[in-house]
N, C-alpha and C positions, 0 to 999 in steps of 0.2 A: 448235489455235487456229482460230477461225470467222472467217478472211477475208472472207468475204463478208456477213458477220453484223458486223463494224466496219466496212467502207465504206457499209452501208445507213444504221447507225447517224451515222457522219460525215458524208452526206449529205442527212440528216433538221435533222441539227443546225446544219449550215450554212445550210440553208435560215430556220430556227427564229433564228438568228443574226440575217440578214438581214432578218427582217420588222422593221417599226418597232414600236417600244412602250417602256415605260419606260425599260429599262436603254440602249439606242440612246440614248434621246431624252439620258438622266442624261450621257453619254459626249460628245453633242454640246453640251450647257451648258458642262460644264467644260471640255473643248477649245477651246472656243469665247473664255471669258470667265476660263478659270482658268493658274494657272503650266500648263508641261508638266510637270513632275515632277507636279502634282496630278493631272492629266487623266489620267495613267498610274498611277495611283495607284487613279483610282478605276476603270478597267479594269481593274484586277489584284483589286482588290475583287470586282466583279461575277465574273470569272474564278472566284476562291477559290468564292465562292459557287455557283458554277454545279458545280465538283467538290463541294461540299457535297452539292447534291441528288442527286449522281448518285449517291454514298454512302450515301447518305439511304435512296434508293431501291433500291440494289441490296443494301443488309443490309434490307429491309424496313421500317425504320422511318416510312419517309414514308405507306409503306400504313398502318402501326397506327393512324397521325395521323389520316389519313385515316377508317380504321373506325370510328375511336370520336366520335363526332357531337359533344360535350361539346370535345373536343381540337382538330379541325378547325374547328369557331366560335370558337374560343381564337387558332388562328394567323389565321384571317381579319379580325376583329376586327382584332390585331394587325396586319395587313400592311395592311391598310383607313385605319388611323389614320396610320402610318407614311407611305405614300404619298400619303394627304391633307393631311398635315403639310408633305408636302416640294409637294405641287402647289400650295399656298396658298402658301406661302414664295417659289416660283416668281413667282406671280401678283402676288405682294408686290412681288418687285424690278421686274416691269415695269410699277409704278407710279412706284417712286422713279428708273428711268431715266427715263420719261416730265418728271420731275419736272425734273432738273438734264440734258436732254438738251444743252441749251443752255450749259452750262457744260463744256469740255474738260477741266479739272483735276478738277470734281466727278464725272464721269462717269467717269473711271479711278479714282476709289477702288469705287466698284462692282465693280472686278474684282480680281482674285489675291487674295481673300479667305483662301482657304483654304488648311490644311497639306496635306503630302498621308498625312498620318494619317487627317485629317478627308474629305480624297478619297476615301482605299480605304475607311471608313466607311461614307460615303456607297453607296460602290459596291456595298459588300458586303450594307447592309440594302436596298436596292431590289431587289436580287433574291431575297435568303433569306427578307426579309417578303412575298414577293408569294405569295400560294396559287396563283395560274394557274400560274408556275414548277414549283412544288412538283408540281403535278397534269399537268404538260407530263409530265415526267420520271417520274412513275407509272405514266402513260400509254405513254410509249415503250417504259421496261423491263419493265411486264408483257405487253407485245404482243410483246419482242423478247428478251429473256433469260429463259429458259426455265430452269427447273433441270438442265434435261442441259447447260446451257455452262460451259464449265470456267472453273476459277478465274483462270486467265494471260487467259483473255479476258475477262473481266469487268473485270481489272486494264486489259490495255488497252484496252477502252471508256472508262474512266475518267479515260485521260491523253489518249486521242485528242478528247473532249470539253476539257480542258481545255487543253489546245493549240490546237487550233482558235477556243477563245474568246479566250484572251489573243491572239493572231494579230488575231484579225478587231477587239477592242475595242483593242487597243494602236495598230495601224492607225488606226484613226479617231482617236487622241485623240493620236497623233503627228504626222498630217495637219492636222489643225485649228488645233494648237495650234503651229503655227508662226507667228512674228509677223506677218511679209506678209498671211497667210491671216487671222490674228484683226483684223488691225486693217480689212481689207476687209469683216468678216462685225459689224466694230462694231456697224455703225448698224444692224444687223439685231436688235442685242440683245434689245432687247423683246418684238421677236416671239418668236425664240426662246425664251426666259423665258414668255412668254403661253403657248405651245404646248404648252411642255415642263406649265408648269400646268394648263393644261386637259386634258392626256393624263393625270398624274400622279392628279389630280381624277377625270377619268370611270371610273376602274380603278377607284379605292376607291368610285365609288358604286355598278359593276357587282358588288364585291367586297360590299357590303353590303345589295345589292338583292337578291342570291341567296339571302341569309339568311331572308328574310320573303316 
């Protein structure tokens, strides 16, 4: 087993973790604005997801995807629509906060919307539709899994990544979603909602601007 070939890998990925972008941003709405069971719901989503690609990538298949021009316009498209769908939906509610900010009663049905079926859902297509994911993870393991690495370590790249991510998104979405904590980050709602929309949004137009 390559010791030194999974702490590269786990310090690549915690890094990759920590940057902001969709899945972050998805992890801070629902903590923010949803039950905890959902917020952990949709970290455990994004988590699932994140072993997906690694899967994905380490049997090759993420490369085929990739190879064939026809397949790879197919998942972009897809992850394009998906994430504009959910950035627009974003941008949606911080109109109707805007709306009934002024109302305490009406402004908490805005929140705990969701199950947390519909959490880990969510969590799970923001990152499996995203192609940057898809191509992070391409990118890592054809620079770093070589065919001479044996099978137990490839095995544990795959749990060491997905440990690391349940960790770090459970983290955030059991921080947040603490009462105290949501009800001080309330009146922030909108913003956050705006942000998370405009980030959600600018993906899918870089995801569709690469096309043409």
């Amino acid at each position: 087993m390559d010791l030194s070939l999974l702490v590269s890998l786990a310090v690549i990925h915690s890094v990759a973790l920590a940057s902001p972008g969709p899945d972050f941003a998805l992890v801070v709405k629902m903590a923010s604005q949803e039950r905890r069971v959902t917020a952990v719901a949709s970290a455990i989503g994004i988590s699932i997801a994140i072993l997906l690609h690694t899967l994905l990538s380490l049997t090759g298949v993420s490369l085929i995807i990739k190879s064939s021009n026809t397949l790879f316009i197919i998942v972009q498209l897809a992850g394009a629509s998906y994430l504009g769908w959910m950035g627009i939906n974003a941008i949606i509610s911080t109109l109707q906060n805007f709306k009934v900010r002024h109302t305490e009663c009406e402004t908490a049905q805005l929140f705990h919307k969701l199950t947390p079926s519909q959490g880990f859902m969510r969590g799970l297509y923001t990152n499996l539709l995203n192609p940057k994911a898809m191509v992070f993870f391409i990118t890592l393991f054809s620079a770093m899994i070589t065919p001479e690495v044996s099978l137990a370590t490839k095995v544990c790249a795959a749990i060491i990544l997905l440990v690391l991510s349940l960790i770090w998104f459970v983290f955030i979405a059991l921080v947040l979603s603490k009462p105290s904590i949501q009800e001080k980050i309330r009146k922030a709602t909108p913003v956050i909602n705006l942000l998370t929309g405009i980030l959600f949004v600018s993906v899918a137009f870089i995801i569709v601007s690469g096309l043409f």
